[in-house]
C-alpha positions in Angstrom: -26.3 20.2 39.7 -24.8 23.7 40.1 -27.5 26.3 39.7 -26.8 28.9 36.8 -29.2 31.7 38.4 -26.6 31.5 41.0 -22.8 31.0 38.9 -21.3 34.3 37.6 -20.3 33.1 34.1 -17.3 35.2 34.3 -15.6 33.2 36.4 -15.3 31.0 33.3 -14.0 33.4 31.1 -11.3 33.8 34.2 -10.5 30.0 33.9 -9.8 30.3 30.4 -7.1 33.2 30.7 -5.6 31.5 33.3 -5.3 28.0 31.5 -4.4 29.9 28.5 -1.6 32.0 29.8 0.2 30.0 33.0 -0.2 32.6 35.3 -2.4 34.7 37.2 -0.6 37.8 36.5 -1.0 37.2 32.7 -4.5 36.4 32.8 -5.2 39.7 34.7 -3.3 41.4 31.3 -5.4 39.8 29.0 -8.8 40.4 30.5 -8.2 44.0 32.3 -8.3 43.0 36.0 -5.8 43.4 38.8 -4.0 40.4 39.7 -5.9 40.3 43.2 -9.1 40.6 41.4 -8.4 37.3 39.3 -6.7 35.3 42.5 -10.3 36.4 44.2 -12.2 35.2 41.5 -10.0 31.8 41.5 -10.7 31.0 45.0 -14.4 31.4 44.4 -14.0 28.8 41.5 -11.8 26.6 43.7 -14.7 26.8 46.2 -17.7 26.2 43.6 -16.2 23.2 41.7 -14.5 21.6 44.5 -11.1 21.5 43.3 -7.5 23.3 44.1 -7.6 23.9 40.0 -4.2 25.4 39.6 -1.0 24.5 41.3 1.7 27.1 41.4 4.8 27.0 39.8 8.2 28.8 39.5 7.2 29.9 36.0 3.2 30.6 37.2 0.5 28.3 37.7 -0.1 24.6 36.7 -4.0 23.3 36.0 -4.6 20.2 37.9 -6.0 16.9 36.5 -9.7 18.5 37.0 -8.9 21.4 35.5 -7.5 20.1 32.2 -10.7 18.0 31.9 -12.9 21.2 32.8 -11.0 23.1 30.0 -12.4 21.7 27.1 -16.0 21.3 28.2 -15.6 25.3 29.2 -13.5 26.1 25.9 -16.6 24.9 23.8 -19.1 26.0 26.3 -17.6 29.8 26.1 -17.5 29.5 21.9 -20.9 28.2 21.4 -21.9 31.3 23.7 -19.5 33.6 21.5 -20.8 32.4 18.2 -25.0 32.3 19.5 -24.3 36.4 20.0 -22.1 36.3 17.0 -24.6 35.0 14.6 -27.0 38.0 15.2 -25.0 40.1 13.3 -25.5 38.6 9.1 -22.7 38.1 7.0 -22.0 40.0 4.1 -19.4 39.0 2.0 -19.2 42.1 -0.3 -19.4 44.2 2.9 -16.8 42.6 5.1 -13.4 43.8 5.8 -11.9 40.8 7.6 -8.7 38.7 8.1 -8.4 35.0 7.8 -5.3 33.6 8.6 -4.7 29.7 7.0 -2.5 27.4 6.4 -2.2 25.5 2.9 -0.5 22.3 1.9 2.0 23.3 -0.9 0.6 20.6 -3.1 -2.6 22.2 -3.5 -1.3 25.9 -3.2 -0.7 26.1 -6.8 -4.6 25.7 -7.7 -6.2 26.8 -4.9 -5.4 29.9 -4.1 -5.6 31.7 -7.5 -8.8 30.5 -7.7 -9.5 31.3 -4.1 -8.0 35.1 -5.6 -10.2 35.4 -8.3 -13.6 34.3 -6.5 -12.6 36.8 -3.4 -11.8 39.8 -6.0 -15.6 39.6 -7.0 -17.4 38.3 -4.2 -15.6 39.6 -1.1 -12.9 42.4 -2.4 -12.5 43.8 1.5 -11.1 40.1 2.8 -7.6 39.4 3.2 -6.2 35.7 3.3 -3.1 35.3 5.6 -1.1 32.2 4.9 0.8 30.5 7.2 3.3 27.9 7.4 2.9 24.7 9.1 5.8 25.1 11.5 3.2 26.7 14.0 3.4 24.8 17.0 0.3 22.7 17.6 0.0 23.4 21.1 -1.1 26.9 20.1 -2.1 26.8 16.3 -5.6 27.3 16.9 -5.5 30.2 18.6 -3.8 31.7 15.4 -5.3 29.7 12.0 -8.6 29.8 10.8 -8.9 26.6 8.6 -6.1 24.4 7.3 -6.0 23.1 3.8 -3.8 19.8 4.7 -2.3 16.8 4.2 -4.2 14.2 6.4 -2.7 10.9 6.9 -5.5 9.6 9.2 -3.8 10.4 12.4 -6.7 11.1 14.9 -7.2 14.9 15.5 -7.4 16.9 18.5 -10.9 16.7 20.1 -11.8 20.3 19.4 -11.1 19.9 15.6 -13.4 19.5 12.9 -12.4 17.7 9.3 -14.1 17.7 5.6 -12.1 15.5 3.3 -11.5 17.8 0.1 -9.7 15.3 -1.9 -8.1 12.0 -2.1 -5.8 10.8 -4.8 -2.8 8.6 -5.7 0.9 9.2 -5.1 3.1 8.9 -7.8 6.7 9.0 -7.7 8.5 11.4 -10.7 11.9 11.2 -12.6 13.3 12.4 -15.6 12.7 10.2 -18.3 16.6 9.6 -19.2 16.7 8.8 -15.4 19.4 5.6 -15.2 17.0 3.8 -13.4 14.0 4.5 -15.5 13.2 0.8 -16.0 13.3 -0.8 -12.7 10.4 -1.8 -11.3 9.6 0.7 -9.0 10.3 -0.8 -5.1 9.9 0.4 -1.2 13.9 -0.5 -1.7 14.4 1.2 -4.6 12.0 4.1 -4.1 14.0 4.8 -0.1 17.1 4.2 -2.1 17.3 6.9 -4.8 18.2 10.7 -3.6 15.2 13.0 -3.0 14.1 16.2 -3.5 11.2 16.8 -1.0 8.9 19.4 0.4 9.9 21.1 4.1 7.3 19.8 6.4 6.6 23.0 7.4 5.0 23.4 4.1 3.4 20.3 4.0 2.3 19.3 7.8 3.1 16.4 7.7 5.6 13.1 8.0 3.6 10.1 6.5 6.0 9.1 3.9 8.8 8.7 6.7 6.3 6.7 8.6 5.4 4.3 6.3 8.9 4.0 5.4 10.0 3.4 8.9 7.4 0.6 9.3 9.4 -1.4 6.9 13.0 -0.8 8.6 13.7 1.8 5.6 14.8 5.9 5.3 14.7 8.1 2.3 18.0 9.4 1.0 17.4 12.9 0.9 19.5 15.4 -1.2 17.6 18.3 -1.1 14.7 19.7 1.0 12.6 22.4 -0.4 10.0 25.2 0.8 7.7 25.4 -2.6 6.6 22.8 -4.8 6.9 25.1 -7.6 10.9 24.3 -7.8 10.2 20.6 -7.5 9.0 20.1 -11.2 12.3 21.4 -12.4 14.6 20.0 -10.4 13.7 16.8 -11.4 13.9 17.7 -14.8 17.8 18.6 -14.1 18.8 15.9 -12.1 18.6 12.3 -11.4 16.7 13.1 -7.6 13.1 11.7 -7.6 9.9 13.3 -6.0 6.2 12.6 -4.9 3.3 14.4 -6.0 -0.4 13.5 -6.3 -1.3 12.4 -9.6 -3.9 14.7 -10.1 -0.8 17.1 -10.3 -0.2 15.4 -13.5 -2.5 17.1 -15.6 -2.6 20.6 -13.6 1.0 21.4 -13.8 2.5 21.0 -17.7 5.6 20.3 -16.5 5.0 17.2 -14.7 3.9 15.8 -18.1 7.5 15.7 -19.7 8.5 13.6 -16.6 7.9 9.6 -15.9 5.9 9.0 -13.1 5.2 5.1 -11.2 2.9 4.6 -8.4 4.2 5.0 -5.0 5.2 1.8 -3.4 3.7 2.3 -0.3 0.2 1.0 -0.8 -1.4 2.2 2.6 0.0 6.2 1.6 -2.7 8.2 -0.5 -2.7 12.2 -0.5 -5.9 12.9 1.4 -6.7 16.2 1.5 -8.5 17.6 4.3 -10.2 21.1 5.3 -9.8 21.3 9.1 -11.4 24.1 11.6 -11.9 24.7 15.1 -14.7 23.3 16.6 -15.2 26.8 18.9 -15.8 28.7 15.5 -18.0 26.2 14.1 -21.3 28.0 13.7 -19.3 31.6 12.8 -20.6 33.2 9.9 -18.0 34.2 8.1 -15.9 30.7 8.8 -18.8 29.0 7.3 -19.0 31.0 4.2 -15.0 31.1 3.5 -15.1 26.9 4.3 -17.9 26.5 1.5 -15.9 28.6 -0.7 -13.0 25.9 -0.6 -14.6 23.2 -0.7 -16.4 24.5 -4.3 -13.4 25.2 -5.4 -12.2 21.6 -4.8 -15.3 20.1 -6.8 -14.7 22.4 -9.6 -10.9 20.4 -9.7 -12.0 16.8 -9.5 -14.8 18.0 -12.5 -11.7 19.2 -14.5 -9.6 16.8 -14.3 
């Protein structure tokens, strides 16, 4: 066992630049030491956990096997650290002038976040909610999102992620009620047959209806692809395309209630909604506070409706 009285803990927070940016030169940047300085403190590591570490590259550096498996235990080890100083500072919503940067399923958007509005106006008037779009690569999402208000189809997550199911309901599929096809039994065949109107994955996260689709040798005909759901409701209304939404939906959005709606044919789909965080910020105060906050304003929804 390595002794601690003798390990400069820095040399972690060297291991992480370097893993984080592919290259000595930009972990230098990032943490304010000269390039020499940081291949110094990498041959010290190199020396101390018995491994080359990095390999380089024509673009930088590449972390070995080691390394990779290093990474996370040092990624958590270095944000438990963060968070332990962290937390001797309090919390004060009221006080706080703060950015947190999410990302929202569109389904949900539409009651959440006025809510989310209202509650921060009187409790926390100095925070500001950045929403972003799910077309964030994953590979560096983390380092950008606070929390995600998502889709979950039960895919497993990343190691360093932590889930609270918000909400699970049943799909329904919607048409206008003069739709030509009104009184078919609603099928997989049927349901992949008729033309779409869908949400962008980048607004949803996610591609479980093509999935389970796939699975039975079938595709969705899509007409038209959309960014909001707040144009969906309409469109179908207009047209003879079909769309999903949950059925909870039903009673929240007026519109939906001039439309016919049929469960979704694919028994093993549900809309599970899931609040999801990293792991590093776990213990953070102010992550904790804003996650609560959500997940209130999710059992006020199932008491409504």
């Amino acid at each position: 066992m390595v002794n601690l009285r003798s390990f400069d803990l820095n040399l972690l927070v060297i291991f992480r630049a370097i893993m984080q940016r592919g290259s000595i030169s930009g972990a230098a940047n990032e943490i304010g030491l000269s390039p020499s300085a940081v291949s110094h403190a990498l041959a010290r590591l190199r020396v101390m956990l018995n491994d080359e570490l990095f390999f380089r590259t024509a673009e930088g550096v590449s972390p070995t096997e080691r390394a990779r498996e290093l990474s996370v235990d040092i990624e958590r080890g270095l944000s438990f650290i963060s968070t332990a100083i962290s937390l001797q500072h309090q919390f004060v919503p009221a006080e706080t002038n703060r950015i947190f940067t999410m990302q929202v399923a569109d389904y949900v958007a539409g009651f959440l976040l006025p809510r989310l509005a209202k509650r921060l106006q009187s409790e926390a008037p100095g925070i500001t909610i950045d929403i972003l779009p799910f077309s964030i690569s994953p590979e560096s999402v983390w380092d950008r999102v606070d929390m995600q208000v998502r889709l979950t189809p039960g895919r497993l997550q990343p190691e360093m992620v932590r889930s609270q199911r918000l909400l699970a309901d049943e799909i329904v599929v919607l048409m206008r009620r003069g739709h030509p096809r009104v009184d078919e039994p609603m099928t997989a065949e049927l349901y992949a047959e008729l033309p779409h109107v869908k949400l962008s994955q980048s607004a949803t996260g996610t591609t479980v209806i093509e999935d389970a689709l796939a699975a039975r040798g079938l595709q969705r005909h899509m007409a038209m692809t959309v960014a909001s759901w707040f144009e969906i409701p309409d469109i179908v209304a207009r047209s003879d395309l079909i769309a999903i939404a949950p059925k909870r939906l039903l009673s929240l959005d007026p519109r939906l209630g001039k439309l016919h709606s049929a469960p979704l044919p694919l028994d093993e789909v549900v809309f599970s909604f899931d609040l999801c965080w990293d792991l590093r910020k776990e213990r953070e105060p102010g992550q904790k506070w804003l996650r609560q906050l959500i997940v209130e304003m999710f059992e006020e929804v199932v008491r409504e409706v």
